[in-house]
C-alpha distance (Angstrom), angle and dihedral (degrees) to the residues before:
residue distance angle dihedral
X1 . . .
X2 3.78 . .
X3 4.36 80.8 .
X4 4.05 93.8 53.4
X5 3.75 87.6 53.0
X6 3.23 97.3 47.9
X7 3.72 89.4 54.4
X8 3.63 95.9 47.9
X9 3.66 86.6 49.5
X10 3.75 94.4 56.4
X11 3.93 90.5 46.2
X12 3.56 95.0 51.7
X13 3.89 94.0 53.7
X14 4.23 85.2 57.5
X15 3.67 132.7 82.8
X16 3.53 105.6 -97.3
X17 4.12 107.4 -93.5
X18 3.36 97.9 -145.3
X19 3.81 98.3 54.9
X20 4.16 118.3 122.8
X21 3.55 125.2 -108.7
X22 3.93 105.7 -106.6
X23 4.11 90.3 -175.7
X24 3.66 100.2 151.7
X25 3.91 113.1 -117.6
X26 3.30 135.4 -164.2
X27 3.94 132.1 -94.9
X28 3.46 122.2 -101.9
X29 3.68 103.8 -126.4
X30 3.90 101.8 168.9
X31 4.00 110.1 119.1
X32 3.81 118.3 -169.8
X33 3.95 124.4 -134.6
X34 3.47 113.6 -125.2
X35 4.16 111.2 -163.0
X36 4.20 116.8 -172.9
X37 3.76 119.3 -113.3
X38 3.95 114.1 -87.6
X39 3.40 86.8 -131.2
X40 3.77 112.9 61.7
X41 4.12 139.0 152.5
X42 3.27 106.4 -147.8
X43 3.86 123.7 -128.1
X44 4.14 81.7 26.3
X45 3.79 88.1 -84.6
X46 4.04 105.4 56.1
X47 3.79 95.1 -115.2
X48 3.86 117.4 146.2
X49 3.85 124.3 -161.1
X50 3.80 107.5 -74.2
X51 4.02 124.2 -128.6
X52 4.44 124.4 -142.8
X53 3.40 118.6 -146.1
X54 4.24 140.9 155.4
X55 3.55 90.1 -112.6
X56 3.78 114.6 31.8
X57 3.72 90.6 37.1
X58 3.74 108.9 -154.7
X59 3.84 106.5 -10.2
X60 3.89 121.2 -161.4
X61 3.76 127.2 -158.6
X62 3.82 111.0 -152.6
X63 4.16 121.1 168.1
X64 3.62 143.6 121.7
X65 4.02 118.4 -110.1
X66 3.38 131.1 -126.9
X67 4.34 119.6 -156.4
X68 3.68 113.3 169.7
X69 4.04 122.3 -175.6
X70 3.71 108.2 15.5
X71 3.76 86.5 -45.9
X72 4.25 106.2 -44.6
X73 3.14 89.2 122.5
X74 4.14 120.6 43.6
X75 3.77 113.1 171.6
X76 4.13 128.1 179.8
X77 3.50 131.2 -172.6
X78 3.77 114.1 -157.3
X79 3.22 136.8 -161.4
X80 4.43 114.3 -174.7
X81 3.75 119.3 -159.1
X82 3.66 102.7 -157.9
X83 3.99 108.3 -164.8
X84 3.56 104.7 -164.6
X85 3.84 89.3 47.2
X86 3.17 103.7 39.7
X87 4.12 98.8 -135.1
X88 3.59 137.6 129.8
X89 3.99 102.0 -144.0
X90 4.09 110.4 -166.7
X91 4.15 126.2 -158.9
X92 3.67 140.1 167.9
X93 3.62 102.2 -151.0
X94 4.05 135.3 151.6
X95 4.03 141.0 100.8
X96 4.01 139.4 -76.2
X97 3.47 115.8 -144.7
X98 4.09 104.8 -150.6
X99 3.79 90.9 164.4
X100 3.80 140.3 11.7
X101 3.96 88.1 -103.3
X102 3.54 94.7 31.9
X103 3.96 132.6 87.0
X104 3.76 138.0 166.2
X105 3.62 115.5 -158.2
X106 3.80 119.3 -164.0
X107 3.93 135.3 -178.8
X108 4.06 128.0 179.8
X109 3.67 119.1 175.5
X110 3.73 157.7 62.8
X111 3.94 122.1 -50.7
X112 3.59 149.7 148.6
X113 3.95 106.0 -116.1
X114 3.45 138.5 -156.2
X115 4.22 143.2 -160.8
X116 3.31 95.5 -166.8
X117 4.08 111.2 65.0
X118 3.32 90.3 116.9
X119 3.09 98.2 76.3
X120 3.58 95.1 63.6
X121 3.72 145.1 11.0
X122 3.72 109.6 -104.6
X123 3.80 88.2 -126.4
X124 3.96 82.6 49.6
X125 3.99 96.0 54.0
X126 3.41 97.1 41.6
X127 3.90 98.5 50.0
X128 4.17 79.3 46.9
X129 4.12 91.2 56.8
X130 3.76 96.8 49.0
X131 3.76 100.0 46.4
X132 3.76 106.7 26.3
X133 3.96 100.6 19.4
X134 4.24 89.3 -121.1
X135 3.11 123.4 147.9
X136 3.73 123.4 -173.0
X137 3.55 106.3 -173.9
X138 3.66 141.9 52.8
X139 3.57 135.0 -143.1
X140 3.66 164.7 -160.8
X141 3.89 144.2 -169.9
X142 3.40 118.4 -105.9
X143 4.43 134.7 177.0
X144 3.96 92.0 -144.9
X145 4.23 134.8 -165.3
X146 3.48 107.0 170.8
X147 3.96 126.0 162.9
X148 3.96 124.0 -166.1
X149 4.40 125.6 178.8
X150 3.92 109.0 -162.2
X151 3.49 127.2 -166.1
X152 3.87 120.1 -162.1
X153 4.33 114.9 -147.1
X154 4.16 108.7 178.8
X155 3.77 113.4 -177.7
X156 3.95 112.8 165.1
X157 3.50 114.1 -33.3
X158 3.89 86.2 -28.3
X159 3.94 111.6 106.7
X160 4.26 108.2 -179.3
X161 3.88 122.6 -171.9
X162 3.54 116.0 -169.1
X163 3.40 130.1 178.1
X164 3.82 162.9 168.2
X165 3.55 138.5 -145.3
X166 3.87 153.8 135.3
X167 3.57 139.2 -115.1
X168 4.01 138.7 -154.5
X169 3.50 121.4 -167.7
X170 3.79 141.0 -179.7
X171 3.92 111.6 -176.9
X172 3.50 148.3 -160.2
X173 3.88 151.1 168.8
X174 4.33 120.0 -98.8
X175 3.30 136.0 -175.5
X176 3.69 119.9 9.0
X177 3.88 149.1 -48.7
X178 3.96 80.9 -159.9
X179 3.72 115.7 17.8
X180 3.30 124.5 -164.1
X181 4.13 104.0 179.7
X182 3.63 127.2 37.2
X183 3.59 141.8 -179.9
X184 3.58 123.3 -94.0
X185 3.87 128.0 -72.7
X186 3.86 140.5 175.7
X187 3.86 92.9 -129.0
X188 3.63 124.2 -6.3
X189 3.53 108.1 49.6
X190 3.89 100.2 132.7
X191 3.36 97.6 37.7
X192 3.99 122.0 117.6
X193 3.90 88.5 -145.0
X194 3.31 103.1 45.3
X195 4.02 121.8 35.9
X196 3.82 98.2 -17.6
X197 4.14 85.5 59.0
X198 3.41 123.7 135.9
X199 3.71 112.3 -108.7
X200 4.14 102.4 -142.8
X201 4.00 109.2 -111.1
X202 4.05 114.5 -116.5
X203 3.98 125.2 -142.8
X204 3.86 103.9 -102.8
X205 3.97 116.6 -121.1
X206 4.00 150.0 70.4
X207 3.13 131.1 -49.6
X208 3.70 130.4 -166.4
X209 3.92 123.9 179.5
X210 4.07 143.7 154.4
X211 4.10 108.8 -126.9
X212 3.92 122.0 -157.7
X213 3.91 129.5 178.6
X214 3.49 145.7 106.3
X215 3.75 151.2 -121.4
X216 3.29 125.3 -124.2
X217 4.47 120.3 -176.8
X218 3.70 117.9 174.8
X219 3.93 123.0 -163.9
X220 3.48 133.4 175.2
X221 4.22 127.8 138.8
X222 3.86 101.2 -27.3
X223 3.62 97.4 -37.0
X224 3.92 112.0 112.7
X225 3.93 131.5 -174.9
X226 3.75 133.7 170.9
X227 3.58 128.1 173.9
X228 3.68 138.2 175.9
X229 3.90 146.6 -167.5
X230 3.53 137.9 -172.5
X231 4.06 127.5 179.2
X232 3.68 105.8 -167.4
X233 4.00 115.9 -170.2
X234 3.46 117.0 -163.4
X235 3.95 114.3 -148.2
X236 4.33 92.6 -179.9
X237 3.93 121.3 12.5
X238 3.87 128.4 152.0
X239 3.63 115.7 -101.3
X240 3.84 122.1 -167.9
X241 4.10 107.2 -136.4
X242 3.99 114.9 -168.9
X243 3.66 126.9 -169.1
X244 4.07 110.4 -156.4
X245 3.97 101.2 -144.8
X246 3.95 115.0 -164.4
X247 3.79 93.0 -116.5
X248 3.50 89.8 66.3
X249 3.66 105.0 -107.0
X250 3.98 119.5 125.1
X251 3.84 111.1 -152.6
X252 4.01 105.4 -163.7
X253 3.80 122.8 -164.8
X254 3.91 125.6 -170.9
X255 3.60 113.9 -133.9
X256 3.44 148.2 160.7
X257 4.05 125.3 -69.6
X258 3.48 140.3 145.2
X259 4.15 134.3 -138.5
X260 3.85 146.6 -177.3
X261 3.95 116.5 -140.0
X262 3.58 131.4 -175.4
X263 3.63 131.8 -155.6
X264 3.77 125.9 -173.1
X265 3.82 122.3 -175.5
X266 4.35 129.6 178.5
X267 3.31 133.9 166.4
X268 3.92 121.6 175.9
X269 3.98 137.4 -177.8
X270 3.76 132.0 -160.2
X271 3.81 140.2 160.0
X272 3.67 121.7 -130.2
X273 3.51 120.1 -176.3
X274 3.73 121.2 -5.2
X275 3.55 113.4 -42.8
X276 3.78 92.8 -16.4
X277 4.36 118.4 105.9
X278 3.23 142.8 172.4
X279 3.93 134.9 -134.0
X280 3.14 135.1 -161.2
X281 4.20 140.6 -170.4
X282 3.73 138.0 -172.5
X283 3.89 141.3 -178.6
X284 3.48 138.5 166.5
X285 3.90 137.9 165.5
X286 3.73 122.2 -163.8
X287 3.80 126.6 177.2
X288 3.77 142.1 -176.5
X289 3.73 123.6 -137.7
X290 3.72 129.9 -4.6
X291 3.93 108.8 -23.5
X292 3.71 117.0 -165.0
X293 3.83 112.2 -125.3
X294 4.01 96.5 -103.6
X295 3.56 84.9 78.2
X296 4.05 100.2 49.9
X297 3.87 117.8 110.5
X298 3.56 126.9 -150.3
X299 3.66 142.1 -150.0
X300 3.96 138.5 -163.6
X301 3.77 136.5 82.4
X302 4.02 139.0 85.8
X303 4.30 89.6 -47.1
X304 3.59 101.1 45.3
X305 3.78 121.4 13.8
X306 3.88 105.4 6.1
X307 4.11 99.5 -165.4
X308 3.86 89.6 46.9
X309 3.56 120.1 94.7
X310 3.85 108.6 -105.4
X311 3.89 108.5 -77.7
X312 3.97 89.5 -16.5
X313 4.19 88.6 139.7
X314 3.45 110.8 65.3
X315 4.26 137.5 149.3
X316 3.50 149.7 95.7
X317 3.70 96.9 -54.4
X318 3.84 122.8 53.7
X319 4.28 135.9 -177.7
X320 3.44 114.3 -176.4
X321 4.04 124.5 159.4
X322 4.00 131.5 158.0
X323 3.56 136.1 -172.9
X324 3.56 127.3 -170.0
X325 3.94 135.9 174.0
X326 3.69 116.4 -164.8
X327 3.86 118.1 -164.1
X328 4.00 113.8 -166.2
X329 4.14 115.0 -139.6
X330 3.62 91.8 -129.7
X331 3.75 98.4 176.2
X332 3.82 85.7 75.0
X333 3.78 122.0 60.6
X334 3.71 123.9 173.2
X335 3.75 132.0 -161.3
X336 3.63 105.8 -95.2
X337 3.32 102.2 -16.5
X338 4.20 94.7 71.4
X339 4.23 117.5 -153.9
X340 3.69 121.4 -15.2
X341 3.73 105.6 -127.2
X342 4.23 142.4 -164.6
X343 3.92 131.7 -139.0
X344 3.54 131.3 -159.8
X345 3.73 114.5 -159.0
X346 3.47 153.7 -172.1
X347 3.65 140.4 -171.7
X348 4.03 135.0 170.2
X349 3.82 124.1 -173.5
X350 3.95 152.1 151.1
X351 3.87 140.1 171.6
X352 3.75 136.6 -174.9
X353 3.82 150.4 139.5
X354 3.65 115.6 -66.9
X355 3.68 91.0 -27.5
X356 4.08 137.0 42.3
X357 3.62 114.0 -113.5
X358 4.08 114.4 -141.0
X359 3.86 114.4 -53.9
X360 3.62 118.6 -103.0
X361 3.89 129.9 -149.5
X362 3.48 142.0 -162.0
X363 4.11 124.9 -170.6
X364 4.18 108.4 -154.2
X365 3.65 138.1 -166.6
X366 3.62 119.7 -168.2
X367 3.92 139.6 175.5
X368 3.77 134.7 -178.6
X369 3.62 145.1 130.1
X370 3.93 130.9 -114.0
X371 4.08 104.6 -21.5
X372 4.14 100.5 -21.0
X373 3.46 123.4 92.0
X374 3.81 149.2 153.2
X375 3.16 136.2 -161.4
X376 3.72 143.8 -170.2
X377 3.53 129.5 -149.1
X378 4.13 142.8 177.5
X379 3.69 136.3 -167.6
X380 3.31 114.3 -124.1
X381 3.78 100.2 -158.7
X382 3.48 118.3 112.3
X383 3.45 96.0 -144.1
X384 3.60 109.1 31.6
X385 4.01 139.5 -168.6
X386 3.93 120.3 -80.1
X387 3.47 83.7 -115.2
X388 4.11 104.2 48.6
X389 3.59 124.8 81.4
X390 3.60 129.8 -146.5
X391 3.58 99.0 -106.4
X392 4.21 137.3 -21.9
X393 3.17 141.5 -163.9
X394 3.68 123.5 -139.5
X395 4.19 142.9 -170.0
X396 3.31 121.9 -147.1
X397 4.17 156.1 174.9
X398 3.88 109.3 -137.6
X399 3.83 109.9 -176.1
X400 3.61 112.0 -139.6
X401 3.70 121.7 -130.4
């Protein structure tokens, strides 16, 4: 016993052997870079954001993308599923970066295309075909090449993109001058001006052309401008020659011929006083020589010219301006839905072949609250086009800024 305590003794009077070595180190501060995979599908499974139309049906972007040196170059190859038509339309398209103010845009493949986006947003015309069966565009098919260098000038509150490009085109007529099946709608299914329209036929053939233009977007406070321009020169394009016989019969050849189009588009925003703005959008086409019918624009319908038949107005030449002032009610506020508001507008327009046909107009008033709307419009002329109405009423979705 007296031996144990002696040991325990001795231990006690030692630092304790077992104790951790608290020696101060120092912090790792090395970080690793992590850099994404070239190759990529986005959303995980390579699906893009799908489009609704009358003639395309459901269409369905699928394809892997490509982005090289922190983004300079940005390369997707597509594949469409088109529903109503059945096809599986490929493409390589995207942009090279060579400089900080310089791009290169570049598409190769087979679509369905279209003169009359700007009318409305894709998201816009597609939410309008499912619910309402309305269609604001026509189209046509189309094998395409087309090549485009962009350079970007900012001075100020001034930002300019000019550029220029070429195109290649083989093209041909879709849908139907009398369909008798079409894709699926809320409302509007069987009606003539609304899914069951006729899609206008195109002249079939190649085109090849130089384009030119420019961009132009102005921004300063709240006041918003953008404005573009595009010259396109066709060198080949098919042109549909008839000679009228006096037995009756009309023997039509395609041949060769070349034109010059021009298409002009603005849109602008300001406030006025308070909470009160104004908005304003333009478009015109003009063209020289014969232009085949792939190239026409058209007007009419709820978002340009309510009392005209939907896309009734339609050619190589195009006027189109609006004007409306919108005036919020700000006395009333509601819970997630903000101030109900009313608009007063105005819009004038015409199109034809090789020449514009009288203008027509239309006076609105409007009223709604948060994106709903509807409107109500006349035109004032007292004798008016076959293809205006007195008055019409129309519902809407009006995205506020």
């Amino acid at each position: 016993m007296k031996m144990l305590a002696a040991l325990l003794a001795a231990l006690a009077s030692q630092p304790a052997l077992a104790q951790e070595d608290t020696t101060a180190t120092e912090p790792d501060t090395a970080y690793v870079i992590y850099s994404d995979r070239p190759l990529t599908l986005p959303l995980g499974i390579g699906f893009r954001i799908p489009s609704y139309d009358r003639v395309n049906g459901l269409t369905v972007p699928w394809g892997p993308n490509l982005s090289l040196g922190d983004g300079r170059v940005d390369i997707d190859a597509l594949v469409r599923y088109r529903s109503h038509l059945g096809n599986w339309d490929p493409s390589i398209e995207g942009s090279f970066r060579p400089g900080y103010n310089n791009e290169i845009e570049l598409f190769v493949g087979r679509g369905t295309f279209t003169n009359d986006a700007w009318i409305r947003s894709d998201l816009m015309n597609s939410g309008a075909a499912i619910f309402v069966g309305t269609d604001a565009r026509n189209y046509y098919r189309a094998d395409r090449a087309s090549l485009r260098f962009i350079r970007t000038l900012t001075t100020g509150s001034y930002t300019f993109t000019p550029f220029l490009g070429g195109n290649v085109e083989k093209d041909w007529s879709t849908g139907s001058l009398r369909p008798t099946r079409r894709p699926w709608s809320v409302l509007g299914r069987s009606d003539t001006l609304k899914m069951l329209r006729a899609n206008p036929a195109v002249t079939k053939g190649n085109i090849g052309s130089i384009l030119g233009g420019t961009g132009m977007d102005y921004f300063r406070g709240e006041v918003d401008a953008k404005v573009s321009a595009t010259l396109e020169h066709a060198l080949r394009s098919p042109v549909e020659r008839c000679v009228f016989s006096p037995g009756g019969d009309t023997p039509c050849v395609i041949g060769q011929g070349s034109f010059t189009q021009g298409t002009i588009h603005a849109e602008v925003f300001f406030p006025t006083f308070g909470t009160q703005s104004f908005s304003f959008r333009g478009h015109t086409v003009l063209s020289g020589d014969t232009v085949p019918p792939q190239r026409y624009a058209y007007l009419g319908g709820s978002a340009t010219l309510p009392t005209v038949d939907l896309l009734a107005l339609g050619g190589d030449r195009l006027f189109y301006a609006e004007g409306e002032y919108l005036i919020p009610i700000e006395r009333i506020m509601l819970r997630m839905l903000g101030s109900p508001f009313v608009a007063l507008r105005y819009a004038v327009g015409s199109a034809g072949v090789r020449d514009l046909p009288p203008f027509i107009q239309n006076l609105g008033i409007g009223a709604g609250i948060s994106f709903l709307r509807v409107d109500y419009h006349i035109d004032p002329a007292g004798t008016r086009s076959p293809f205006s109405e007195r008055s019409a009423f129309s519902f809407g979705v009006s995205i506020p800024r």
